[in-house]
Biopython code that builds the backbone (N, CA, C, O; Angstrom):
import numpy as np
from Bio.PDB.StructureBuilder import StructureBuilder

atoms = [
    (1, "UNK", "N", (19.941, 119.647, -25.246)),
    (1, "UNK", "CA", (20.617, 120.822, -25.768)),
    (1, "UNK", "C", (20.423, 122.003, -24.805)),
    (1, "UNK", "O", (21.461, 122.543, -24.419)),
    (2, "UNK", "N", (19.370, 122.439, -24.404)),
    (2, "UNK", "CA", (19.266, 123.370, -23.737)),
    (2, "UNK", "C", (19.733, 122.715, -22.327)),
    (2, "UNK", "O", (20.575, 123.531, -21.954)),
    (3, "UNK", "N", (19.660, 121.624, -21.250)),
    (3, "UNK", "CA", (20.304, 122.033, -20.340)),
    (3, "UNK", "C", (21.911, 121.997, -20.577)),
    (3, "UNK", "O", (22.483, 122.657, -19.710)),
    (4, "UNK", "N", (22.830, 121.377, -21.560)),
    (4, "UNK", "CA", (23.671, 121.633, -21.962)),
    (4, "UNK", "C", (24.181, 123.299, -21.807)),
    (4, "UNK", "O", (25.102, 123.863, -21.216)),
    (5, "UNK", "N", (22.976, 123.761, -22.730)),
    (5, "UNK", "CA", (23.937, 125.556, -22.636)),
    (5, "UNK", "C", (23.751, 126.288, -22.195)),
    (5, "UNK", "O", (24.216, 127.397, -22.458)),
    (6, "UNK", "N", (22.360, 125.814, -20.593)),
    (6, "UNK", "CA", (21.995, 126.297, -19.325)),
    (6, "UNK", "C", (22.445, 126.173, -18.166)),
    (6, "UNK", "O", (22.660, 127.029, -17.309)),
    (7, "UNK", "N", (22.620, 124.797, -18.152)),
    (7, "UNK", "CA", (22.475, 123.996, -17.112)),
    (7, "UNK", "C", (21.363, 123.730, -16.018)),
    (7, "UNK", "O", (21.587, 123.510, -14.828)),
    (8, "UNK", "N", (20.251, 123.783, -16.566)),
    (8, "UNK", "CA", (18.865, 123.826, -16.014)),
    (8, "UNK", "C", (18.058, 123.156, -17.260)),
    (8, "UNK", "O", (18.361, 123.209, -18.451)),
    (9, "UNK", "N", (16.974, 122.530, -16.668)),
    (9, "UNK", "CA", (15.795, 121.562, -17.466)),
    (9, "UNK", "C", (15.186, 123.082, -18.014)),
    (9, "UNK", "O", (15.308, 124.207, -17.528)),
    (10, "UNK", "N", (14.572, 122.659, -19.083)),
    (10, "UNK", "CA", (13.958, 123.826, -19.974)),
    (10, "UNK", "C", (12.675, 123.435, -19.119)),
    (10, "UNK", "O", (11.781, 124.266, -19.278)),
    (11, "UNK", "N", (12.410, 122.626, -18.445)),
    (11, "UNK", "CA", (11.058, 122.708, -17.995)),
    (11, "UNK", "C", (11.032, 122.624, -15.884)),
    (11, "UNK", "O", (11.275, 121.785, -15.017)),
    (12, "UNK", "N", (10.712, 123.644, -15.939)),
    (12, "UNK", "CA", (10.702, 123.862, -13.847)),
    (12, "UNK", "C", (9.313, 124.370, -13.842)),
    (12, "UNK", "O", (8.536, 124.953, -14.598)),
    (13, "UNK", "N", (9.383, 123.553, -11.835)),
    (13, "UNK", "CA", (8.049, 123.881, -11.494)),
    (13, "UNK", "C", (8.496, 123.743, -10.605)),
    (13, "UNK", "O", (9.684, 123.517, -10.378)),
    (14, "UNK", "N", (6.874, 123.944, -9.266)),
    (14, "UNK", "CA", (7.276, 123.426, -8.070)),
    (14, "UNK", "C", (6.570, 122.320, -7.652)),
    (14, "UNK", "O", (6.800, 121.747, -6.587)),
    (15, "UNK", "N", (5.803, 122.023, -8.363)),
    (15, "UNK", "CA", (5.190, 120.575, -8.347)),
    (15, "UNK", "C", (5.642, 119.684, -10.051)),
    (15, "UNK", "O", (6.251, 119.922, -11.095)),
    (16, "UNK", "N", (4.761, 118.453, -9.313)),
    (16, "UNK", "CA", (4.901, 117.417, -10.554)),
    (16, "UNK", "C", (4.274, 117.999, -11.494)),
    (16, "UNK", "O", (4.679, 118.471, -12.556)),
    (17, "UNK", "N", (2.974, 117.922, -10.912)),
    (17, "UNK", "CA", (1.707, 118.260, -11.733)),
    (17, "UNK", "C", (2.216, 119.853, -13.128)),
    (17, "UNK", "O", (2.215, 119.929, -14.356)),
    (18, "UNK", "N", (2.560, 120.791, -12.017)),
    (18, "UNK", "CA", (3.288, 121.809, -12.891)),
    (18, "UNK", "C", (4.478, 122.119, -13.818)),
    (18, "UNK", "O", (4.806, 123.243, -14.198)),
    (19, "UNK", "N", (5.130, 120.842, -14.154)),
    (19, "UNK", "CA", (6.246, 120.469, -14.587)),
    (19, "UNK", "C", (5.739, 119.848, -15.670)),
    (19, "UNK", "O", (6.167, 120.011, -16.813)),
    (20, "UNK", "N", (4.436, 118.817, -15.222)),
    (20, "UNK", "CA", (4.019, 118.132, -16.094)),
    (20, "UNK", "C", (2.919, 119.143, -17.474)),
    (20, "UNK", "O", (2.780, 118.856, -18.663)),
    (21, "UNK", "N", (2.470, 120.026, -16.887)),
    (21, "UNK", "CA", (1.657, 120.824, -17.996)),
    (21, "UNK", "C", (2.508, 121.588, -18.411)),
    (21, "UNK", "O", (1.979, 122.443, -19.122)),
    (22, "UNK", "N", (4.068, 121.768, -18.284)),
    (22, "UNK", "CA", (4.725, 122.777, -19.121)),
    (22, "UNK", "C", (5.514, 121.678, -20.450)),
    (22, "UNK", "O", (5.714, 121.894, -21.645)),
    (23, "UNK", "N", (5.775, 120.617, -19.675)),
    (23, "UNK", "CA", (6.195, 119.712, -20.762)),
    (23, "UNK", "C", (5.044, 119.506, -22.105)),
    (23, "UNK", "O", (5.315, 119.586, -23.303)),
    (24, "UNK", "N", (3.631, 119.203, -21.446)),
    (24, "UNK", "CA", (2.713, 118.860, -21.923)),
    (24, "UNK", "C", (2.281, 120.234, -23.032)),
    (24, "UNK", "O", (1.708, 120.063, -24.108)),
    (25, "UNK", "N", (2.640, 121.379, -22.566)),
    (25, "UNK", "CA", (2.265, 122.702, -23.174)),
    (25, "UNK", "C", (4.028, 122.878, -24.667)),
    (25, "UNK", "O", (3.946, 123.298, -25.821)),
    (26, "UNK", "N", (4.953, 122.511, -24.136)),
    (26, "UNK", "CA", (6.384, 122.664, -24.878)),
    (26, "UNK", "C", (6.811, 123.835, -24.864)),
    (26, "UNK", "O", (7.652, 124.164, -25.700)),
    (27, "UNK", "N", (6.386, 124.656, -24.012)),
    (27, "UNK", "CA", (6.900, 125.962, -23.577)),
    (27, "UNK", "C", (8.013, 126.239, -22.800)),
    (27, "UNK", "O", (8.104, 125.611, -21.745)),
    (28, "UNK", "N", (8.905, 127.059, -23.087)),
    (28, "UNK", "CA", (10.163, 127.132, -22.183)),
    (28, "UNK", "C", (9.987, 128.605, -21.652)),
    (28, "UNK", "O", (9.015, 129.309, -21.925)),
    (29, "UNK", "N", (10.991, 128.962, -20.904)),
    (29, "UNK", "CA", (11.191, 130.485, -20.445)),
    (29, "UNK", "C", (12.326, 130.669, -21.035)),
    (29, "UNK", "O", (13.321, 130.271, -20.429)),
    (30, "UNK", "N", (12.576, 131.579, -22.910)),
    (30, "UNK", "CA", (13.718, 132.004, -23.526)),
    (30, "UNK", "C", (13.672, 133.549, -22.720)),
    (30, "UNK", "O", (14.112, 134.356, -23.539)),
    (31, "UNK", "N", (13.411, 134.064, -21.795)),
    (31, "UNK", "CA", (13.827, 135.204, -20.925)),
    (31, "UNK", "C", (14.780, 134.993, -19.988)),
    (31, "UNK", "O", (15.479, 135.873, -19.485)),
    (32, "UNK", "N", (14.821, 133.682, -19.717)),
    (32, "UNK", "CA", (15.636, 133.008, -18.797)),
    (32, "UNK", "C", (17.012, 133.761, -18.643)),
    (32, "UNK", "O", (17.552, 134.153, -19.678)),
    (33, "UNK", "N", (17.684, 134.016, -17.298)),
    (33, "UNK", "CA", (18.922, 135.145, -17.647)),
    (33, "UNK", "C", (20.211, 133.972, -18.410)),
    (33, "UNK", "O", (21.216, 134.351, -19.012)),
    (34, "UNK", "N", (19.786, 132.444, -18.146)),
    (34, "UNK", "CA", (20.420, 131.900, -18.427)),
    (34, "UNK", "C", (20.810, 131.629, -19.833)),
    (34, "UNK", "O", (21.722, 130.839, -20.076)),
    (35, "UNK", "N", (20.260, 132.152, -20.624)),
    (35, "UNK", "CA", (20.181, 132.395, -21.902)),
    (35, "UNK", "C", (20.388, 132.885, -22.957)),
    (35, "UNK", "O", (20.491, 132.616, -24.154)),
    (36, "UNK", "N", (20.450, 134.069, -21.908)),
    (36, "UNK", "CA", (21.206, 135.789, -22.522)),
    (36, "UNK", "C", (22.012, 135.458, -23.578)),
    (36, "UNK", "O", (21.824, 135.876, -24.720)),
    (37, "UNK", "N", (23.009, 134.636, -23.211)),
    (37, "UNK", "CA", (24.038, 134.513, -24.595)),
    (37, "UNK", "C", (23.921, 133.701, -25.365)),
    (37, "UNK", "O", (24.791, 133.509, -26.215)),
    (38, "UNK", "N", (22.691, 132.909, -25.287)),
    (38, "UNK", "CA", (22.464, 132.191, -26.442)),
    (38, "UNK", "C", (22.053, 132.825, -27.901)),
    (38, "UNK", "O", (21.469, 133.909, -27.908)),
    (39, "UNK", "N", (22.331, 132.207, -29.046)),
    (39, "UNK", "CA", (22.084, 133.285, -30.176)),
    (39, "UNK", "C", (20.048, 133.147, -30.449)),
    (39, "UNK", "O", (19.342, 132.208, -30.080)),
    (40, "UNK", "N", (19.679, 134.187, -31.054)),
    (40, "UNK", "CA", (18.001, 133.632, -31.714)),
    (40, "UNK", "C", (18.321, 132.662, -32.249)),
    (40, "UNK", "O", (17.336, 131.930, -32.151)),
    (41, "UNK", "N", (19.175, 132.081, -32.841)),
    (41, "UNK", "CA", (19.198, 130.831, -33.834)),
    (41, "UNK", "C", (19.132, 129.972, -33.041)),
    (41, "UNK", "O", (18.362, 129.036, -33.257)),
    (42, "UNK", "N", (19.882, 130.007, -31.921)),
    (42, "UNK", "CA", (19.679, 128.437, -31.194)),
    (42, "UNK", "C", (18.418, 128.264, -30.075)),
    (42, "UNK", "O", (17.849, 127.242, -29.694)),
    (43, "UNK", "N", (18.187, 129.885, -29.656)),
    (43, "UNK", "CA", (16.661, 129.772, -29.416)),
    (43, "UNK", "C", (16.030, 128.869, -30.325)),
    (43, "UNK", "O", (15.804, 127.750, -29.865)),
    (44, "UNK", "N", (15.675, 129.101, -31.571)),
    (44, "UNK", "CA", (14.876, 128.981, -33.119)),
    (44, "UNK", "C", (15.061, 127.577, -32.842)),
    (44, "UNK", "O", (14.060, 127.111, -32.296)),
    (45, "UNK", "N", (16.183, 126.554, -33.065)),
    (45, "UNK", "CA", (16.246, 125.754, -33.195)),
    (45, "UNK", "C", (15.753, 124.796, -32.071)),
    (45, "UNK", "O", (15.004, 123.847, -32.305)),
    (46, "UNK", "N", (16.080, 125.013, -31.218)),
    (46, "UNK", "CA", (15.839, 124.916, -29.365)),
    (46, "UNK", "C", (14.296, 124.279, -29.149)),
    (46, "UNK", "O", (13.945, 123.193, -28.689)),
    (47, "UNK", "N", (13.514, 125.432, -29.684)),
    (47, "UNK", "CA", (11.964, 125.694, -30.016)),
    (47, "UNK", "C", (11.483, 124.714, -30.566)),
    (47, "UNK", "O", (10.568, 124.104, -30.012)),
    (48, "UNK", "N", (11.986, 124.312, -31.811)),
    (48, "UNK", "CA", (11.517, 123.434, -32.774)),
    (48, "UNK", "C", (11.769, 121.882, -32.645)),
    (48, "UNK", "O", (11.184, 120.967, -33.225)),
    (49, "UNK", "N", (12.592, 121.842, -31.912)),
    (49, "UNK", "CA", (13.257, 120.560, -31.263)),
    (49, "UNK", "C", (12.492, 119.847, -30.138)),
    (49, "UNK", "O", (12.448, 118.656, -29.830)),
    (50, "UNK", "N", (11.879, 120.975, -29.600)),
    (50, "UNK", "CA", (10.705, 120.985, -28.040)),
    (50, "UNK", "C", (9.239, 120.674, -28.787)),
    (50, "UNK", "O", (8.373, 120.056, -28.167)),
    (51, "UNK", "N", (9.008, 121.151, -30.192)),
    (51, "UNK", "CA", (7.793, 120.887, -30.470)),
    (51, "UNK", "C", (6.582, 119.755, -29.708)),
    (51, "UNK", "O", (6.752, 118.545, -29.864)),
    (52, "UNK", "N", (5.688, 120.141, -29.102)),
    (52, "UNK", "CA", (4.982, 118.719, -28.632)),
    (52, "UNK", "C", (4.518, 117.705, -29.616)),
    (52, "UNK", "O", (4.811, 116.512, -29.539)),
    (53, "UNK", "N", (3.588, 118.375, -30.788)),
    (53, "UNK", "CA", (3.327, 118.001, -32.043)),
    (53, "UNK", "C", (4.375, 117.556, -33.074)),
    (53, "UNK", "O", (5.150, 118.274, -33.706)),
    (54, "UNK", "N", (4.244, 116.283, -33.110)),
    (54, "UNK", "CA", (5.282, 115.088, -33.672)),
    (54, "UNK", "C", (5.552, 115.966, -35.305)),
    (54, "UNK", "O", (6.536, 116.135, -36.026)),
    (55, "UNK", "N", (4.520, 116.253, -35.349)),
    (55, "UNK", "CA", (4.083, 116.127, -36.680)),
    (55, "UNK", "C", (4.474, 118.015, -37.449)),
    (55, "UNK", "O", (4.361, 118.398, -38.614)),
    (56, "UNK", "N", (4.844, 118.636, -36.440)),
    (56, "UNK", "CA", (4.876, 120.027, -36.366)),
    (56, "UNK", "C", (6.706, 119.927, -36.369)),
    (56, "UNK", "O", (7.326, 120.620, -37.176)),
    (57, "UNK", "N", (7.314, 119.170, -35.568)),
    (57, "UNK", "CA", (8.455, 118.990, -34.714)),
    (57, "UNK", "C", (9.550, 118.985, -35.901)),
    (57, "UNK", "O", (9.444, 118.498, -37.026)),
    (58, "UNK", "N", (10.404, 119.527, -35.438)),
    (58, "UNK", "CA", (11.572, 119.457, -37.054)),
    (58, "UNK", "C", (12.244, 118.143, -36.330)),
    (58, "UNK", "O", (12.158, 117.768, -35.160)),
    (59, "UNK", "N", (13.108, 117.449, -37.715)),
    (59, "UNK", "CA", (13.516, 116.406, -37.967)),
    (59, "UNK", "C", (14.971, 116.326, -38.150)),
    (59, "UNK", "O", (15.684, 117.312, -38.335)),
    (60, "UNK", "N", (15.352, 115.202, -38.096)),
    (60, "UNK", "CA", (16.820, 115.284, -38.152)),
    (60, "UNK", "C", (17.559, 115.475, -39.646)),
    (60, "UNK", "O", (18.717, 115.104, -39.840)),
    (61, "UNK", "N", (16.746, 116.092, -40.648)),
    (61, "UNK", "CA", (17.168, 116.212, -41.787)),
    (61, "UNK", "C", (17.386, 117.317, -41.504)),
    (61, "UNK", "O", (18.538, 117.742, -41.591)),
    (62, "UNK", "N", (15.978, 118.410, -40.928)),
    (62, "UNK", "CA", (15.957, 119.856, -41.364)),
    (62, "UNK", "C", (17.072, 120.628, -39.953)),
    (62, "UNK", "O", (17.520, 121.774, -39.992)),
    (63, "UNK", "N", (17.272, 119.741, -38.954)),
    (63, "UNK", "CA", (17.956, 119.903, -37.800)),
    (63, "UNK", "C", (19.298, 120.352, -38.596)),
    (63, "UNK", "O", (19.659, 121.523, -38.477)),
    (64, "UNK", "N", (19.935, 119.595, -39.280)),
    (64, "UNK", "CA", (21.228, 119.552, -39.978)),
    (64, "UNK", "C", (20.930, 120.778, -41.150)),
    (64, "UNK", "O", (21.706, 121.729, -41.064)),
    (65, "UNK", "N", (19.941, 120.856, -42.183)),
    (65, "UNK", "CA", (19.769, 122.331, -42.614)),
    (65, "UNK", "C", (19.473, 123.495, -41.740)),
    (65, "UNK", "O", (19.483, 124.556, -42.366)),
    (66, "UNK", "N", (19.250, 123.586, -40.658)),
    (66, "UNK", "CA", (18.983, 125.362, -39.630)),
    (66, "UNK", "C", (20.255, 125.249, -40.085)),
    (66, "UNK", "O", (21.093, 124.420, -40.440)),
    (67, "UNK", "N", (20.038, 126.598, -39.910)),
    (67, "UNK", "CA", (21.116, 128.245, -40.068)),
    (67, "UNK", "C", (22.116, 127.921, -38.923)),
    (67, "UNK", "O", (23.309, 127.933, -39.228)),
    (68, "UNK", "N", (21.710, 127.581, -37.414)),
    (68, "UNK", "CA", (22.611, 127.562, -36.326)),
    (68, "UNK", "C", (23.319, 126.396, -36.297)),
    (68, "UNK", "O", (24.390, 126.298, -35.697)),
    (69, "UNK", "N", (22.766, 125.437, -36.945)),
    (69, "UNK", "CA", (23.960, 123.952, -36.832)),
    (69, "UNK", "C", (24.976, 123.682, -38.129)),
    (69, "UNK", "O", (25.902, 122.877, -38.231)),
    (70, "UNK", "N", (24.394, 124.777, -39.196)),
    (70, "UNK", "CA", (25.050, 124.409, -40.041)),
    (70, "UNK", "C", (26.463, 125.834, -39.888)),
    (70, "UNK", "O", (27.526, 125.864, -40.508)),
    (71, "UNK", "N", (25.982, 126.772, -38.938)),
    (71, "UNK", "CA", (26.844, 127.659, -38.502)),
    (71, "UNK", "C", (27.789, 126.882, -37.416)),
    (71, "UNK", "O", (29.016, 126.971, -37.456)),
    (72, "UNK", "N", (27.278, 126.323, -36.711)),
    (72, "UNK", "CA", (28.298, 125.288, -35.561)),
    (72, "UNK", "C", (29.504, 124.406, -36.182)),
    (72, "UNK", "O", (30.678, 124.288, -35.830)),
    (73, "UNK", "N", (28.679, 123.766, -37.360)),
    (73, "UNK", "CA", (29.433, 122.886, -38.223)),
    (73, "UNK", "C", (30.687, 123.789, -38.916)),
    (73, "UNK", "O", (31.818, 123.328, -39.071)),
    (74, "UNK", "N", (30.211, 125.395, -39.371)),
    (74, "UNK", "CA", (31.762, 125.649, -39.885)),
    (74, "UNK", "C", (32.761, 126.083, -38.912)),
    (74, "UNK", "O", (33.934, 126.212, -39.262)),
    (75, "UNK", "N", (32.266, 126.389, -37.349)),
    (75, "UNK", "CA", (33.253, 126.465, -36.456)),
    (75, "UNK", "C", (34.152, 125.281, -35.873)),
    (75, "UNK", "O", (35.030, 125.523, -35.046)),
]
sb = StructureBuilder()
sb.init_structure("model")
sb.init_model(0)
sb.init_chain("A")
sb.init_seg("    ")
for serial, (resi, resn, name, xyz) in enumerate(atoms, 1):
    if name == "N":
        sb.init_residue(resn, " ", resi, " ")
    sb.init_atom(name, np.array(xyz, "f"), 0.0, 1.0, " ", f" {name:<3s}", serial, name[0])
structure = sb.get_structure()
């Protein structure tokens, strides 16, 4: 989803190793200029989708209840 409405990996480095602790961390850069027009909602959703913690991580039930897909769905 996000390189979809970037066109960039939510996760850059300049090594492996540093690519690998941002994946490992599930942190993105939402400052990114690439982003600008994305709404908070699909930030929100974006976020929760990246969760590292399985168990934290939203699901494909509550994916289909957010505010931003069920806003996509009436466009």
């Amino acid at each position: 989803m996000y390189f979809c409405l970037t066109g960039k990996f939510p996760f850059a480095g300049f090594s492996r190793d540093e690519v690998f602790n941002k994946i490992c961390s599930g942190k993105f850069d939402t400052d990114d200029t690439s982003l600008k027009s994305v709404s908070p909602e699909c930030i929100d959703i974006m976020r929760k989708m990246i969760t590292v913690d399985v168990r934290k991580r939203i699901n494909p039930v509550e994916i289909l209840a957010h505010p931003w897909f069920k806003k996509m769905l009436k466009n």
